[in-house]
C-alpha positions in Angstrom: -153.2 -59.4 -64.1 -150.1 -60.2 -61.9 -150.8 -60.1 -58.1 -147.5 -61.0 -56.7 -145.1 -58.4 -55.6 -141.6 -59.0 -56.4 -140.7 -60.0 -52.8 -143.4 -62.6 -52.7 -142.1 -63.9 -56.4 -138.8 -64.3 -54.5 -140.3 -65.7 -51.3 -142.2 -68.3 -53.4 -139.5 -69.5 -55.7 -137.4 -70.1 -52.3 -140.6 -71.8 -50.7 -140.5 -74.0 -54.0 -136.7 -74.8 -53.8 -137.0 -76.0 -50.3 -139.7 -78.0 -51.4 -137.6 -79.7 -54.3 -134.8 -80.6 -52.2 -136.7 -82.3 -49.3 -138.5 -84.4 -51.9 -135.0 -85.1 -53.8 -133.8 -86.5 -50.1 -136.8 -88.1 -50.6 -136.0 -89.9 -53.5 -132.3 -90.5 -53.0 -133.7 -92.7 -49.8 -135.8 -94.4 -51.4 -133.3 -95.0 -54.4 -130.8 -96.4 -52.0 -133.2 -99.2 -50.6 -134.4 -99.9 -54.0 -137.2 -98.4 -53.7 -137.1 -96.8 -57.4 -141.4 -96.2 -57.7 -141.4 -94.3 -54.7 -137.7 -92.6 -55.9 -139.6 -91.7 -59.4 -142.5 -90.3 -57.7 -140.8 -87.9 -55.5 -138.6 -87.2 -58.4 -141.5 -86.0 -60.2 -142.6 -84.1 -57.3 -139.4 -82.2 -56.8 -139.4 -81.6 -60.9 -142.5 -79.6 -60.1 -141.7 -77.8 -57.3 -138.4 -76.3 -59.7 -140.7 -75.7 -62.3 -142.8 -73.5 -60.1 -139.8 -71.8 -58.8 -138.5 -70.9 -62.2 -142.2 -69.6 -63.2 -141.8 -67.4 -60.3 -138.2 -66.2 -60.4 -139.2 -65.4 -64.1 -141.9 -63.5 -63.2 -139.6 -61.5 -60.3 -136.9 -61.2 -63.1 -139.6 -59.6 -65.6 -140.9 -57.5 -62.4 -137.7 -56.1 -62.0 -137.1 -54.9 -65.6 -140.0 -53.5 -65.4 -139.5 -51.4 -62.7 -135.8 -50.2 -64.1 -136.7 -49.9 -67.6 -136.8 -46.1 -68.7 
């Protein structure tokens, strides 16, 4: 059973974002000095974080049509 209210679906999936970009700046840094196994691990780490925020903006968007759907 689904314990998130919408709001919090949409809070999360914005926590998630911000977490994705910080570790993309991350990995662009890290890039730039050559760095590229410590670029590939944030990279992966950001991947995560926008996979999270898709799971919960999908389970918003489903939320929603829920609630309009009569």
């Amino acid at each position: 059973m689904e314990k998130h209210t919408i709001h919090e679906h949409h809070e999360k999936a914005a926590e998630h974002h911000e977490h994705a970009a910080r570790h993309h700046k991350e990995a662009a840094k890290h890039a730039e000095a050559g760095h590229h196994e410590k670029a590939a691990h944030h990279s992966k780490i950001a991947h995560g974080h926008s996979l999270h925020a898709a799971e919960h903006h999908e389970h918003a968007s489903k939320k929603h049509a829920d609630e309009h759907s009569d």
